[in-house]
C-alpha positions, 0 to 999 in steps of 0.5 A: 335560750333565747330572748323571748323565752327567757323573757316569758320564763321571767313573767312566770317567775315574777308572776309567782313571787308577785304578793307572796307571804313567806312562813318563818321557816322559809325566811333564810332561803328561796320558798319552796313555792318560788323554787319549784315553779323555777324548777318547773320552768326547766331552769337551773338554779343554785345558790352561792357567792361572787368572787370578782365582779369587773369590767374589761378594756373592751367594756365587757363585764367579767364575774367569777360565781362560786356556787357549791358545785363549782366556780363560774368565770364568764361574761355578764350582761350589764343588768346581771353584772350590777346585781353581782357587784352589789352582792360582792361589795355587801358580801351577800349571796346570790340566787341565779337562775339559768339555762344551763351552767350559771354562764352570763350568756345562759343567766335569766335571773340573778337575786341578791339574798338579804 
């Protein structure tokens, strides 16, 4: 996917979740709402937790995903890897977005669950 497009599927995604009201019921997970609209954009998403969140020698950023269906090894983006760090270090789960398996070069959003 390229920078453009995710950068337009982003709009969209921040377009929907712009001054949304949440129900109680929906206060644990995504809102329905937000996750169709993600669906709708022909993005993969799933929810689960980091495992390690790192930096290697080449300055590169490594981060194991581990969501229901499986553990992801890859590189992340600086942005993403920041989220992940985070997440691990709060022991808190994720929500990512992406085209394709929930690889860093195919991520295009990356939240962080209260």
């Amino acid at each position: 996917m390229t920078q453009d497009v995710r950068a337009d599927v982003g709009a969209v995604i921040e377009q929907v979740m712009a001054d949304h009201t949440i129900s109680s019921s929906e206060m644990l997970g995504v809102p329905r709402e937000i996750a169709s609209a993600v669906e709708q954009a022909g993005l993969t998403t799933s929810t689960g937790t980091i495992a390690f969140a790192g930096q290697y020698a080449t300055g590169s950023f490594a981060v194991q995903y581990n969501s229901p269906t499986g553990g992801f090894s890859s590189t992340w983006p600086e942005w993403a890897f920041k989220l992940a760090k985070d997440a691990l270090l709060g022991n808190r789960r994720v929500w990512v977005a992406s085209n394709g398996d929930p690889f860093g070069s195919n991520l295009v959003f990356v939240m962080i669950f209260p």
